[in-house]
C-alpha positions as CSV (number, residue, x, y, z in Angstrom):
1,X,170.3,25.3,124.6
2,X,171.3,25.5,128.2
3,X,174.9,25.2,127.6
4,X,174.7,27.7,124.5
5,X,173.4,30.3,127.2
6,X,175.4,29.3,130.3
7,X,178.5,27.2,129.2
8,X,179.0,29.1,125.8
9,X,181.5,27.7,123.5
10,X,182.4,30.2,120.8
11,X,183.6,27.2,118.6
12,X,180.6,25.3,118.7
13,X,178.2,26.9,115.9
14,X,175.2,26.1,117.6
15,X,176.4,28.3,120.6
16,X,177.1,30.9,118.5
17,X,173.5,30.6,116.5
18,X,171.8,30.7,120.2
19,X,174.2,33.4,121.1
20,X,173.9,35.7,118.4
21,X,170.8,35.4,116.7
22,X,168.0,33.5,118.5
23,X,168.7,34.8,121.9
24,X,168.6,38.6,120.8
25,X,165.6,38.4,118.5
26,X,163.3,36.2,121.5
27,X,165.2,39.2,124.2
28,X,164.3,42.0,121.5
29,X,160.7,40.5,121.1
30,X,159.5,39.9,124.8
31,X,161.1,43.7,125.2
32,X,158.6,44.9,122.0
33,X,155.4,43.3,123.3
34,X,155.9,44.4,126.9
35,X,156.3,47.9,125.4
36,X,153.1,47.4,123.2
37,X,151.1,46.4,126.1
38,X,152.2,49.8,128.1
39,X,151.3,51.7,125.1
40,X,148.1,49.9,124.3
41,X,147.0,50.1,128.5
42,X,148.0,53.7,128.3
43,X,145.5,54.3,125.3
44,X,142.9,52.7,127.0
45,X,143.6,54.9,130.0
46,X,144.1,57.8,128.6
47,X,140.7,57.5,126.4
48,X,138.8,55.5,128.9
49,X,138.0,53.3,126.2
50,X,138.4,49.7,126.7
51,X,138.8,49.3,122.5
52,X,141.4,52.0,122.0
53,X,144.2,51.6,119.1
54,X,146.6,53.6,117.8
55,X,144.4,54.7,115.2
56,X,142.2,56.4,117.5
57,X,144.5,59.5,118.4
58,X,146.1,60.1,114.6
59,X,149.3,57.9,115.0
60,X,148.6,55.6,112.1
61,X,147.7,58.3,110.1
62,X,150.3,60.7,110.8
63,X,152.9,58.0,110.3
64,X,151.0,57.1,106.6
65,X,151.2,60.8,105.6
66,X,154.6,61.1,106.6
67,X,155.6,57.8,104.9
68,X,154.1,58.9,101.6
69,X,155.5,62.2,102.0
70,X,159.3,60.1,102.2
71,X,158.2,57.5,99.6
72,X,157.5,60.3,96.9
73,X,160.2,63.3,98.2
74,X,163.1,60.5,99.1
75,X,162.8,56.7,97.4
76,X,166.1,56.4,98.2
77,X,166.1,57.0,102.2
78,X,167.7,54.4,103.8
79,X,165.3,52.2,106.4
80,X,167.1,54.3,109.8
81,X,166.3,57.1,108.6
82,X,162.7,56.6,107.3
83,X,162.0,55.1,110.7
84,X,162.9,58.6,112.3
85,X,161.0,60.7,110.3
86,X,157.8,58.2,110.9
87,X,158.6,58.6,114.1
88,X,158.5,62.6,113.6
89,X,155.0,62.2,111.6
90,X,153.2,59.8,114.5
91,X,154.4,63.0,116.8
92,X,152.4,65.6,114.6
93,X,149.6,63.9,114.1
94,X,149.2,62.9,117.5
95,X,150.4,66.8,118.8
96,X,147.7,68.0,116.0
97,X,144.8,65.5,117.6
98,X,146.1,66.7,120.9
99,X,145.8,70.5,120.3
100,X,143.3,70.7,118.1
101,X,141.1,69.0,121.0
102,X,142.2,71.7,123.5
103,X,141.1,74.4,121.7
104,X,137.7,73.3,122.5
105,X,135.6,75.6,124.7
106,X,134.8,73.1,127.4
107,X,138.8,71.6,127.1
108,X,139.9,67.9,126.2
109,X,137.9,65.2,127.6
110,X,138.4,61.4,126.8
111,X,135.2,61.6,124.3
112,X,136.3,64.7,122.4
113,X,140.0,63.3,122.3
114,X,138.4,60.3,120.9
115,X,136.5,62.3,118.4
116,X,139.2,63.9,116.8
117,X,141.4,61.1,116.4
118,X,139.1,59.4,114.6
119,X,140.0,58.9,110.5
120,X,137.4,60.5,108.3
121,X,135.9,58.0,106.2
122,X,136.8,58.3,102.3
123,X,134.9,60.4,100.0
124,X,133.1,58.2,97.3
């Protein structure tokens, strides 16, 4: 593997498996977690709430809605673009949480963020 990464011969296959597969998935996947933990650290932060998720401010659910929405309106969107517009919906929802909480007389604080964020259990 060393001389894949350092001593790369583009006629040896292995080199070019290391090269242009393995190498860019473990690069893209160290890059993914790192970006989870700042997301995940910010949540906490942000709620003080040592068990924050995503689900806590709306994100999940804004990007269900809006994936439904896309499955339903467009079955044919291609994956690029359905990422985009779940992108758009975990916005909303999380703008909506966000605003929603402001309006508050006494303003946001962490618990009333919290409170709004949270998913209203299903109707029996």
């Amino acid at each position: 593997m060393r001389r894949a990464i350092f001593h790369f011969d583009p006629n040896v296959t292995q080199h070019q498996i290391i090269q242009e597969i393995r190498l860019p998935r473990a690069l893209a996947g160290a890059m993914i977690g790192a970006c989870f933990a700042v997301a995940g650290a910010l949540l906490q932060g942000m709620t003080r709430n040592p068990l924050a998720d995503t689900g806590l401010l709306g994100i999940n659910a804004g990007a269900g809605f809006v994936l439904a929405l896309c499955f339903v309106f467009f079955p044919g969107l291609p994956f690029h673009k359905l990422i985009l517009f779940l992108f758009l919906g975990t916005a909303i929802g999380t703008g909506l949480v966000y605003g929603i909480g402001s309006l508050t007389k006494g303003g946001l604080t962490p618990v009333r963020l919290a409170l709004f964020g949270l998913p209203c259990p299903a109707l029996p």
